[in-house]
PyMOL CGO cylinders between C-alpha atoms (Angstrom):
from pymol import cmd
from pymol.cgo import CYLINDER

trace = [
    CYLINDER, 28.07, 1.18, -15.65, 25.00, -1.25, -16.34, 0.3, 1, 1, 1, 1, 1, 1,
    CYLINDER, 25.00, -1.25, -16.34, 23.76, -3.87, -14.94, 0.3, 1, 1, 1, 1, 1, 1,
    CYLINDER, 23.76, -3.87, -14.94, 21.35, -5.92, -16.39, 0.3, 1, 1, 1, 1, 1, 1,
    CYLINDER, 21.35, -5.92, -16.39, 19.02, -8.59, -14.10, 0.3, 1, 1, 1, 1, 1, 1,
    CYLINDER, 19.02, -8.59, -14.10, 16.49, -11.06, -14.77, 0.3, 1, 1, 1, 1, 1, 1,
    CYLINDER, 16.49, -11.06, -14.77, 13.63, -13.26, -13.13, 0.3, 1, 1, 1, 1, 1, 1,
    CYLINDER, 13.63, -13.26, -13.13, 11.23, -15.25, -15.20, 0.3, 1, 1, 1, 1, 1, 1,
    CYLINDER, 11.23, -15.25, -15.20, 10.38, -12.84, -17.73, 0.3, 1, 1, 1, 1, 1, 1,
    CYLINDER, 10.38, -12.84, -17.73, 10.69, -10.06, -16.50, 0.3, 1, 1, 1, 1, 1, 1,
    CYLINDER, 10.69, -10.06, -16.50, 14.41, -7.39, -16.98, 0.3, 1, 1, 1, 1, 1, 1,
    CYLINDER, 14.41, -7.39, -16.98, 15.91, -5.03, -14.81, 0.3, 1, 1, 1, 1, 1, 1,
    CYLINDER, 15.91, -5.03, -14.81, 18.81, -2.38, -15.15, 0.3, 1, 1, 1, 1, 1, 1,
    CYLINDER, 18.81, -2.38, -15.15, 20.83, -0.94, -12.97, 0.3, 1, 1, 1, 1, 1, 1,
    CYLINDER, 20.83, -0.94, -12.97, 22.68, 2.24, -14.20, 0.3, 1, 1, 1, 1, 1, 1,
    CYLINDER, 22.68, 2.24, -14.20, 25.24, 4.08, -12.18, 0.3, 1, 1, 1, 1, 1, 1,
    CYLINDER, 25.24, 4.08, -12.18, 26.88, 7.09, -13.02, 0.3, 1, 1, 1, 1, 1, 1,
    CYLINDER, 26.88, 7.09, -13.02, 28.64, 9.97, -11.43, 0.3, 1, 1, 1, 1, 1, 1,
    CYLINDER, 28.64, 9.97, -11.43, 27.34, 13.46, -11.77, 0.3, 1, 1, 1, 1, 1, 1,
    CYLINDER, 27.34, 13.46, -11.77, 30.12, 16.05, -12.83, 0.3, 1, 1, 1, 1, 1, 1,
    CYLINDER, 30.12, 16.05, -12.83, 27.59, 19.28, -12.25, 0.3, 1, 1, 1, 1, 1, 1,
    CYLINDER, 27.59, 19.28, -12.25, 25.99, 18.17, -9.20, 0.3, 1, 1, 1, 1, 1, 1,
    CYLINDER, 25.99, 18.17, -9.20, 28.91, 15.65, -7.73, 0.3, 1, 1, 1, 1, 1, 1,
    CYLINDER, 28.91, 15.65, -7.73, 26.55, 13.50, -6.71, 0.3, 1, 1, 1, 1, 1, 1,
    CYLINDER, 26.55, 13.50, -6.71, 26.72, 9.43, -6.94, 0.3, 1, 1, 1, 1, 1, 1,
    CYLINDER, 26.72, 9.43, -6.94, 23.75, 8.54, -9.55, 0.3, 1, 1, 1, 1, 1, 1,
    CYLINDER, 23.75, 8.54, -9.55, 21.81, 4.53, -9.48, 0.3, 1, 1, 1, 1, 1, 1,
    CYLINDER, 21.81, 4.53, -9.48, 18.75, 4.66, -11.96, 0.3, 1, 1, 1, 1, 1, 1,
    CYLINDER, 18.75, 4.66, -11.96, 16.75, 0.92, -11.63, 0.3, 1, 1, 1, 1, 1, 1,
    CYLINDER, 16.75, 0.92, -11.63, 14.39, 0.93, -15.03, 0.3, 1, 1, 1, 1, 1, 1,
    CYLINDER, 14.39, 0.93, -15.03, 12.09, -1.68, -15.31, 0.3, 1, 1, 1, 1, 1, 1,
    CYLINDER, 12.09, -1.68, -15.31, 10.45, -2.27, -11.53, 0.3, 1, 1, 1, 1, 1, 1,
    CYLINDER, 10.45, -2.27, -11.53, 6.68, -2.39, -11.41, 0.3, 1, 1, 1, 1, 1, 1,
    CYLINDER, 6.68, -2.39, -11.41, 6.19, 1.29, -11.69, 0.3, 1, 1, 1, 1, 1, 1,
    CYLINDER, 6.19, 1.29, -11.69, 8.23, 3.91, -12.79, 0.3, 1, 1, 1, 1, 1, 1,
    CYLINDER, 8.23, 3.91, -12.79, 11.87, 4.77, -13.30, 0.3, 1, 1, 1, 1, 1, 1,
    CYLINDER, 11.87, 4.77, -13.30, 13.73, 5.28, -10.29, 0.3, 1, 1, 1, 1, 1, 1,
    CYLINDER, 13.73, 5.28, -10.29, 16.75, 7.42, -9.77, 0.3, 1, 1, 1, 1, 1, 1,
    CYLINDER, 16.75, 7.42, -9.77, 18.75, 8.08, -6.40, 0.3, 1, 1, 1, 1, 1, 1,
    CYLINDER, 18.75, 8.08, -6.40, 21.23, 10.42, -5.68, 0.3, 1, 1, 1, 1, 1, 1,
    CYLINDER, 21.23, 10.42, -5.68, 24.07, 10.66, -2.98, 0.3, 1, 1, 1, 1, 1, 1,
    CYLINDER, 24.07, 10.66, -2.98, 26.67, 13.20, -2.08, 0.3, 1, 1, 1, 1, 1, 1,
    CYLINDER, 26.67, 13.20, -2.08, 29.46, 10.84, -0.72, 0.3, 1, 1, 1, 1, 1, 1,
    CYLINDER, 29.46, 10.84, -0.72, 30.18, 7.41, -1.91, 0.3, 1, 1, 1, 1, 1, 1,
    CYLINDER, 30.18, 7.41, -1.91, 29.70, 5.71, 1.39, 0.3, 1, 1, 1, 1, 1, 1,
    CYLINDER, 29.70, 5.71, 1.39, 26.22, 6.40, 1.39, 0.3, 1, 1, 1, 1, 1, 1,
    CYLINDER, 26.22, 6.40, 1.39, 25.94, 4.95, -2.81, 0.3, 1, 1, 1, 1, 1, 1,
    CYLINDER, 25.94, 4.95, -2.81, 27.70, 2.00, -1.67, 0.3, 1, 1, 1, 1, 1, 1,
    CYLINDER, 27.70, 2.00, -1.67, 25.48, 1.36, 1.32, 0.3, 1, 1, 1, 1, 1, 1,
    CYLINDER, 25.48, 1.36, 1.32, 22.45, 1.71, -0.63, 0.3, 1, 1, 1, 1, 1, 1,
    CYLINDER, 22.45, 1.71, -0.63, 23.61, -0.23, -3.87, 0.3, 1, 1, 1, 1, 1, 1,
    CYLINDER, 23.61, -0.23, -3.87, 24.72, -3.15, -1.44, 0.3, 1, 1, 1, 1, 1, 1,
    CYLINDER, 24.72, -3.15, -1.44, 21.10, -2.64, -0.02, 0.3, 1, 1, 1, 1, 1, 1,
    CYLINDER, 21.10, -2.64, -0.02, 19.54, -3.47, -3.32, 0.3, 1, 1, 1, 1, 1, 1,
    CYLINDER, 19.54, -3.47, -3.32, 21.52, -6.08, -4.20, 0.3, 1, 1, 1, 1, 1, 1,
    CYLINDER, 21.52, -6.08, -4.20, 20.34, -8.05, -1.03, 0.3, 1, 1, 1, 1, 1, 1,
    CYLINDER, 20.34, -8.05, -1.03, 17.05, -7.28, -2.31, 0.3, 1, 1, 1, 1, 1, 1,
    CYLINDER, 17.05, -7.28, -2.31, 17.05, -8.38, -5.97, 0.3, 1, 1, 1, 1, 1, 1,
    CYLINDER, 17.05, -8.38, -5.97, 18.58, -11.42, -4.32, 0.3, 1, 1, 1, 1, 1, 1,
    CYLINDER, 18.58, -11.42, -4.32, 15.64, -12.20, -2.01, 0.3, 1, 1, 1, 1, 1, 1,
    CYLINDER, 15.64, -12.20, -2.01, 13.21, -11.12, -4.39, 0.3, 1, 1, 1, 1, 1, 1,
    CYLINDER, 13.21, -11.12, -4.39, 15.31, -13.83, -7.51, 0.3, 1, 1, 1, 1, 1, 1,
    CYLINDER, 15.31, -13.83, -7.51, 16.26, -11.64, -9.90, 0.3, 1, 1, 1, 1, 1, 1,
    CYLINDER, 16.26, -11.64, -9.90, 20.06, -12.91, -11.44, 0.3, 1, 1, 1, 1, 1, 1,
    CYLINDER, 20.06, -12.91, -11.44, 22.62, -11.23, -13.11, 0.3, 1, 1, 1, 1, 1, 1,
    CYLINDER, 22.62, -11.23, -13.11, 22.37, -11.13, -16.83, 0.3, 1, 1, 1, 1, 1, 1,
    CYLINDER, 22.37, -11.13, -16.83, 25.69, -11.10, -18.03, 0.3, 1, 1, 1, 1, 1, 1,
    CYLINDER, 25.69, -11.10, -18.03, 28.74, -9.26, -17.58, 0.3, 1, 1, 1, 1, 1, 1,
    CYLINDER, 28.74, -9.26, -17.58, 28.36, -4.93, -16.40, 0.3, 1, 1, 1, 1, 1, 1,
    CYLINDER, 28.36, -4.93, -16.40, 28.26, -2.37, -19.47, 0.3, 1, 1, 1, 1, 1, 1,
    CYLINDER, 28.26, -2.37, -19.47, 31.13, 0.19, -19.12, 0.3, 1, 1, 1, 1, 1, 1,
    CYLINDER, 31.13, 0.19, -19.12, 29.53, 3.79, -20.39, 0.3, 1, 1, 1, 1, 1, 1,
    CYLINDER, 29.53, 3.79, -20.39, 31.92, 5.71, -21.61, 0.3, 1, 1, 1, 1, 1, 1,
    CYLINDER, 31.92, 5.71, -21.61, 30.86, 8.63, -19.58, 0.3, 1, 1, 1, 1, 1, 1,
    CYLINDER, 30.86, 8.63, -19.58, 29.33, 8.75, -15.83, 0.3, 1, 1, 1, 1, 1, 1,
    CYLINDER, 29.33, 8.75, -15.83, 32.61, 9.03, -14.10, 0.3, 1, 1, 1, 1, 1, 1,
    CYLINDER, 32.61, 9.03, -14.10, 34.18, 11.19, -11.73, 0.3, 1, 1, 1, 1, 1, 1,
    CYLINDER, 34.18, 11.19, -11.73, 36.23, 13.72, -13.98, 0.3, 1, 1, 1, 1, 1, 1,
    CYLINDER, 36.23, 13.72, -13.98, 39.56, 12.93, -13.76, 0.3, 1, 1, 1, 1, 1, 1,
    CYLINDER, 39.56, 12.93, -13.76, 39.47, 9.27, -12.28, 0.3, 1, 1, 1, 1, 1, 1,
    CYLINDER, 39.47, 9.27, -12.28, 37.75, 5.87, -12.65, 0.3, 1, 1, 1, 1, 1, 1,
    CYLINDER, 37.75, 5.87, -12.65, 35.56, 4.26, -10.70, 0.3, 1, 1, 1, 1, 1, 1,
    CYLINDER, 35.56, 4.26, -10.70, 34.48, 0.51, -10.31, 0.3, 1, 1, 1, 1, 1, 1,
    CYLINDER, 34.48, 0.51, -10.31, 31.39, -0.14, -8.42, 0.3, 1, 1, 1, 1, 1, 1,
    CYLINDER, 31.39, -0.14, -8.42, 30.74, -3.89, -7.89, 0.3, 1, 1, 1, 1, 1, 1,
    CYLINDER, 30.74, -3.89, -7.89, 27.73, -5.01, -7.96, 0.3, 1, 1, 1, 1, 1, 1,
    CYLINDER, 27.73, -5.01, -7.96, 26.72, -8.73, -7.12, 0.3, 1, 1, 1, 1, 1, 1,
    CYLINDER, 26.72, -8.73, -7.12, 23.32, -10.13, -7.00, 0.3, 1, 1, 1, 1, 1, 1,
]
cmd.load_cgo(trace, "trace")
């Protein structure tokens, strides 16, 4: 799924995916001061915590949701389907 977030000018994204190789929980943030950043997490507790972590973040910081998540069609578990909220 995507996420998309805004403050002033500026854009963020917030990809998450799930890794069939690795199965490992993937969150990729583009557009930060800097470079790309991508996490990843062997049990969904820990992607949770740290997605929930960064949404109190971009909410301290003012960034806002930009519309309504992106379903990929890939990035999920094989076999089931995952919703991860995300609300900043």
């Amino acid at each position: 799924m995507l996420w998309f977030y805004s403050r002033n000018r500026q854009k963020l994204t917030l990809e998450v995916r799930y890794d069939n190789d690795t199965h490992e929980f993937v969150a990729i943030v583009t557009g930060l001061a800097g470079p790309q950043i991508t996490k990843r997490f062997s049990t969904s507790e820990e992607f949770r915590e740290w997605v929930a972590d960064l949404e109190t973040k971009l909410a301290a910081e003012q960034w806002k949701s930009d519309g309504a998540p992106h379903i990929l069609p890939d990035g999920w578990r094989d076999g089931t389907v995952r919703i991860f909220v995300c609300e900043a």
